[in-house]
C-alpha positions in Angstrom: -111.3 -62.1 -177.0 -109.2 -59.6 -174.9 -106.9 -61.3 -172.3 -105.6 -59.0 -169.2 -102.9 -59.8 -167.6 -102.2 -58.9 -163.9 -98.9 -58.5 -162.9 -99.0 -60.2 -159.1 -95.2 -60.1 -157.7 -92.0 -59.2 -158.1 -89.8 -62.5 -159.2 -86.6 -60.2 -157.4 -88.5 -60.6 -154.4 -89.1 -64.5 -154.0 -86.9 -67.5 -153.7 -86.8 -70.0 -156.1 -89.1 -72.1 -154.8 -91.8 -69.7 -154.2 -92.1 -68.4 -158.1 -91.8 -72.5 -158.7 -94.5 -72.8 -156.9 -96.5 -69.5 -158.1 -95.7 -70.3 -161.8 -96.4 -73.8 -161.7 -93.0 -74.6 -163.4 -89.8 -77.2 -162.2 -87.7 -75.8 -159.0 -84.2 -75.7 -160.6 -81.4 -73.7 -161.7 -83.6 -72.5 -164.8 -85.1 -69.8 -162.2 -81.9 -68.6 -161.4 -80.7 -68.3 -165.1 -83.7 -66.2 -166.1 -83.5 -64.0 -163.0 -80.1 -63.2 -163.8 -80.8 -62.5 -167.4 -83.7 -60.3 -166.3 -81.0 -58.6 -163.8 -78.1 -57.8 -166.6 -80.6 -56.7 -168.8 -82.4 -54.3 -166.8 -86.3 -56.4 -167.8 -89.0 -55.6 -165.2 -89.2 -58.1 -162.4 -93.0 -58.7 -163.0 -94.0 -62.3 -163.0 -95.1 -61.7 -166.9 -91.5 -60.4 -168.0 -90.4 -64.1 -166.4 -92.5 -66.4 -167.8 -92.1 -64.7 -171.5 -88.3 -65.0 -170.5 -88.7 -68.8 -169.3 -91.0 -69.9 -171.9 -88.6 -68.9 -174.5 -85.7 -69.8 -173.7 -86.7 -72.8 -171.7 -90.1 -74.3 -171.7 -90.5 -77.9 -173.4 -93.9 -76.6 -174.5 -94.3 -73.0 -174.8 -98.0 -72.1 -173.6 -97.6 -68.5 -173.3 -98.3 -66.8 -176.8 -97.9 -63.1 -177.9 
């Protein structure tokens, strides 16, 4: 089975709330941390790059596999 992933905003260009919202994850300072991660380390701002970033280093239960 072949899964493609469509990248569908720029997490640069939202507020907190609104990837909260479009990611279906809490609205708290967890957004902030990745997104400034993702800035200092030059990683794409594509939704996908974020939730990889989120789920590792802060998801209770990981559902994103690679």
């Amino acid at each position: 089975m072949t899964i493609n992933f469509t990248f569908t905003f720029s997490v640069f260009d939202k507020t907190s709330k609104e990837i909260a919202e479009l990611c279906n994850i809490p609205n708290d300072q967890r957004i902030q941390k990745v997104i400034k991660i993702m800035k200092e380390q030059n990683i794409p701002d594509t939704d996908f790059e974020f939730l990889k970033l989120y789920d590792f280093y802060f998801a209770d239960n990981p559902d994103i596999t690679f």
